[in-house]
NUFI-18288 format. One line per 2 residues: number of its first residue (from 1); their letters; for each residue x negated, y, z negated of C-alpha. Coordinates in Angstrom, 2 decimals. Example, Ala and Ser with C-alpha at 12.3 -4.5 7.8 and 13.67 -1.06 7.14 Angstrom:
<atoms>
1) AS) -12.30 -4.50 -7.80; -13.67 -1.06 -7.14 .
</atoms>
This chain:
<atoms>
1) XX) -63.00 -37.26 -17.54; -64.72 -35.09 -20.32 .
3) XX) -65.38 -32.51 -17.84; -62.26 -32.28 -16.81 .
5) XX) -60.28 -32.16 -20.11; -63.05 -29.69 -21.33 .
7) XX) -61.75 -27.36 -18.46; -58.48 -27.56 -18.86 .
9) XX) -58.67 -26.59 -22.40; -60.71 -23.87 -21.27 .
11) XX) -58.09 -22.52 -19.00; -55.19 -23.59 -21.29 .
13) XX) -56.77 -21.20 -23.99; -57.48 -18.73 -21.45 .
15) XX) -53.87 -18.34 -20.68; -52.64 -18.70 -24.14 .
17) XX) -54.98 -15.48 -24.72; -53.23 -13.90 -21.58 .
19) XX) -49.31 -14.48 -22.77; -50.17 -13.34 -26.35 .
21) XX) -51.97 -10.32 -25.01; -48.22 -8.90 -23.93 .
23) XX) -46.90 -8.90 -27.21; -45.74 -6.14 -28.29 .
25) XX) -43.36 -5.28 -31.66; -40.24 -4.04 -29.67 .
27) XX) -40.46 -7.86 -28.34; -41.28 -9.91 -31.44 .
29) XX) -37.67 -10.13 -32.65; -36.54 -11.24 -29.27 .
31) XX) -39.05 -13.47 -28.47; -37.89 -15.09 -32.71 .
33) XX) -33.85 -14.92 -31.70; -35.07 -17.17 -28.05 .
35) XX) -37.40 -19.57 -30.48; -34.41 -19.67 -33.07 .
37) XX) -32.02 -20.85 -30.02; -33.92 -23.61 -28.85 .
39) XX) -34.40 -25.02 -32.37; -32.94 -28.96 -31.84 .
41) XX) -31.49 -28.11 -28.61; -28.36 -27.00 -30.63 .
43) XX) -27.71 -24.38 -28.18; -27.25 -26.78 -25.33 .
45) XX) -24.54 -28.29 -27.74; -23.02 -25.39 -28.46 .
47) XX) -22.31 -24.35 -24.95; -21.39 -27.95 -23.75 .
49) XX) -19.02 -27.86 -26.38; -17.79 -24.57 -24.99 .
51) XX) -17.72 -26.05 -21.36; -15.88 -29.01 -22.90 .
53) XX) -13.48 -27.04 -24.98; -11.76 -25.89 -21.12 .
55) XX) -12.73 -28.66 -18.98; -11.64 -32.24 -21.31 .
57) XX) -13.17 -34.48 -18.21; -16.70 -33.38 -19.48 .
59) XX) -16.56 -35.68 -22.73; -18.52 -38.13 -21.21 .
61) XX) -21.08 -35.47 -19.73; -21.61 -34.32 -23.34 .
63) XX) -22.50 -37.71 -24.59; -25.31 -38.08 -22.49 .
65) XX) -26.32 -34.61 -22.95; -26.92 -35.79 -26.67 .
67) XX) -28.19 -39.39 -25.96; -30.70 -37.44 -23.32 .
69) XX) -31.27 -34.65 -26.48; -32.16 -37.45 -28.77 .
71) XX) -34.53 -39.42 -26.81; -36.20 -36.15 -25.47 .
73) XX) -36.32 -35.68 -29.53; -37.87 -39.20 -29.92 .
75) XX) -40.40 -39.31 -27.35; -42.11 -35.61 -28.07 .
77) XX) -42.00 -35.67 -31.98; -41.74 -38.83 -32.94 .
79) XX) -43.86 -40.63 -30.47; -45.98 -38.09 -28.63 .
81) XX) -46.75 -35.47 -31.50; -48.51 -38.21 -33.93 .
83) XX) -50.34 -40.05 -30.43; -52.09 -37.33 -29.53 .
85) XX) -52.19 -35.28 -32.39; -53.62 -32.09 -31.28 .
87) XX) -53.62 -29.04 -33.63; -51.41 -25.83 -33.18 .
89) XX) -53.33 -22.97 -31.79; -53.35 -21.05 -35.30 .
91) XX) -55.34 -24.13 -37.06; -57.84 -23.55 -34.24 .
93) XX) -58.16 -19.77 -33.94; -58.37 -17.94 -36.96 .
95) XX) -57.41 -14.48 -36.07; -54.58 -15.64 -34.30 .
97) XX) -51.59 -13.84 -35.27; -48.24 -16.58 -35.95 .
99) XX) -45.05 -14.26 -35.80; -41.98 -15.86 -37.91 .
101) XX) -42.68 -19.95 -39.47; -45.79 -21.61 -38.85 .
103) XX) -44.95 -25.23 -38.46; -46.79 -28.13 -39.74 .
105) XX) -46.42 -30.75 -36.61; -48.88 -31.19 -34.25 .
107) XX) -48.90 -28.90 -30.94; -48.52 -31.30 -28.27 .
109) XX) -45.95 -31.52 -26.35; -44.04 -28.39 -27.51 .
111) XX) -40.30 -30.20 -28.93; -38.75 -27.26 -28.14 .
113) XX) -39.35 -27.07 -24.29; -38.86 -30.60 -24.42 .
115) XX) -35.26 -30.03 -25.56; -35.11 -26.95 -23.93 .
117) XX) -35.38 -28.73 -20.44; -33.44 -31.72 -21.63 .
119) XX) -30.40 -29.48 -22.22; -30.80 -27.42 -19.51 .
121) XX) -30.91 -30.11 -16.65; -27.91 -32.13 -18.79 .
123) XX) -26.05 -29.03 -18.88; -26.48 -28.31 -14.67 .
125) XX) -25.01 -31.60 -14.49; -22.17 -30.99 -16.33 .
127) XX) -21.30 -27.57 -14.25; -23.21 -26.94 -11.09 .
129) XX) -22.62 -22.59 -11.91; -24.83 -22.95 -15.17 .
131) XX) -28.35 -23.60 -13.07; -29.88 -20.53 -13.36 .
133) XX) -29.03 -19.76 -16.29; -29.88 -22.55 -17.88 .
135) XX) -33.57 -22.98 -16.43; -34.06 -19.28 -17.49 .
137) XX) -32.98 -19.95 -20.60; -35.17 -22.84 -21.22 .
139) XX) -38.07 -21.29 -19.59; -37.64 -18.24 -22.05 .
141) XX) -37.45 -20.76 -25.31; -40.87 -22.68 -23.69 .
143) XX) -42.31 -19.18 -23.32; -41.61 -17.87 -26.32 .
145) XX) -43.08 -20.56 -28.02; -46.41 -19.60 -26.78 .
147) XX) -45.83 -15.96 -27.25; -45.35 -16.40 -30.87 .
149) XX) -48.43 -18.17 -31.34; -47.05 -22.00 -32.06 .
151) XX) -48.05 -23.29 -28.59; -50.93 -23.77 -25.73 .
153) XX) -49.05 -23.79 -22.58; -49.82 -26.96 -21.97 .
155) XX) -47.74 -28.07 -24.65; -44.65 -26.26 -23.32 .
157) XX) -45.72 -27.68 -19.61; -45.86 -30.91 -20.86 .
159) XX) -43.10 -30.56 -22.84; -40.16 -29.21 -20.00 .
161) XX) -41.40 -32.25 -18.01; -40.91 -34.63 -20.65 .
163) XX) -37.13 -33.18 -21.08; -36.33 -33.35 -17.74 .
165) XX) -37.40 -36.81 -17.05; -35.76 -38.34 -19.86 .
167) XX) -32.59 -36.46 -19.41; -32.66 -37.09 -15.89 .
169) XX) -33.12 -40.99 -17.38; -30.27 -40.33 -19.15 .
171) XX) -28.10 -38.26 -17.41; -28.78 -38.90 -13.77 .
173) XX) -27.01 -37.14 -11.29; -23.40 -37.00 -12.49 .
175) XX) -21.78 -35.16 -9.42; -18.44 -36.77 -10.03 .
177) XX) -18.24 -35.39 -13.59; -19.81 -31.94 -12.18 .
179) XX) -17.35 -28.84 -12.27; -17.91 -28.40 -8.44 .
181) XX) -18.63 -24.71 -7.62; -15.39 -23.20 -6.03 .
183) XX) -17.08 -21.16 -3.16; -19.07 -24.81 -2.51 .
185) XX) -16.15 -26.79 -2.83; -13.34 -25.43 -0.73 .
187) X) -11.12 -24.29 -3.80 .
</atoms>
C-alpha cells in the first residue's frame, strides 16, 4: 500500500509541476477572478437565484442546492481536511510560487471543487440547458486551484467527486422540477 501511495504522490506532484508550468501573467488574474467565483459555492447561489427569480417552481430545487452546498461544505472541510491532514503544496515546496491568498487549511480534498461540483450538478438539475456550462465552470474553479499553487490535483479530483456524490445524495435526479429543454421537450 506504501508503494502505491508513494507513486501516486509521485505522479500527483508530477502533474502539479506540469499545470503550473503554463502559467503565464496575462492568465494570473483570470485564473484569481475563477478561484474568487468558486469561493463557498456562492456563485452557484447566485445564479440559482437568477434561475429562480424567472422560473418560481425552482424554490424547492434551490433548497437542496444549499442543503447539498452545505454538506459538500461539511464533509471536505470540516470532516475530511482535519482526517487526513495533508499540507498545501507551498508548505512542501519552497520555491513554489502562491499567486493571490495562501490559505491556512489543509490541502486535501480541495473545498472549492468540492463545491464547485456540488453546485454544478445541483444546478443541471434545476435546468437541463445549464450542463455545460456548469461542468466547465466548475472544472475551471478545480483547475485554477492548482494553477495558483493552493492544490495537488488530487485534491481537486477528490474534491469534484466528493461534490457530486453528496449533491447527487441530496439532490437526486429532480426531472420533475427540471426546466425541460424546449427542442427536447416538444415546446
Amino acid at each position: 500500500m506504501e508503494g502505491l501511495l508513494a507513486v501516486l504522490s509521485e505522479k500527483d506532484e508530477l502533474l502539479r509541476g506540469w499545470i503550473t508550468s503554463w502559467r503565464h501573467p496575462s492568465l494570473h488574474n483570470f485564473a484569481l477572478l475563477i478561484t474568487h467565483l468558486g469561493e463557498w459555492g456562492l456563485i452557484w447561489l447566485v445564479i440559482g437565484a437568477l434561475l429562480l427569480s424567472f422560473h418560481s417552481k425552482l424554490a424547492s430545487g434551490l433548497w437542496r442546492m444549499i442543503l447539498a452546498l452545505c454538506l459538500t461544505a461539511f464533509v471536505s472541510n470540516v470532516f475530511l481536511k482535519p482526517a487526513v491532514a495533508r499540507p498545501r503544496p507551498f508548505t512542501v515546496i519552497e520555491e513554489l510560487e502562491v499567486i493571490g491568498h495562501r490559505p491556512e487549511t489543509f490541502s486535501f480534498p480541495s473545498g472549492h471543487a468540492s463545491s464547485a461540483f456540488a453546485g454544478a450538478y445541483a444546478l443541471t438539475q434545476l435546468s437541463r440547458r445549464t450542463r455545460w456550462s456548469s461542468f466547465a465552470l466548475a472544472s475551471l474553479i478545480a483547475l485554477s486551484r492548482v494553477y495558483i499553487g493552493v492544490h495537488y490535483p488530487l485534491d481537486v479530483i477528490f474534491g469534484s467527486l466528493i461534490g457530486l456524490g453528496c449533491s447527487h445524495f441530496v439532490v437526486g435526479t429532480t426531472h420533475s422540477l427540471c426546466l425541460q429543454d424546449p427542442k427536447k421537450s416538444g415546446a
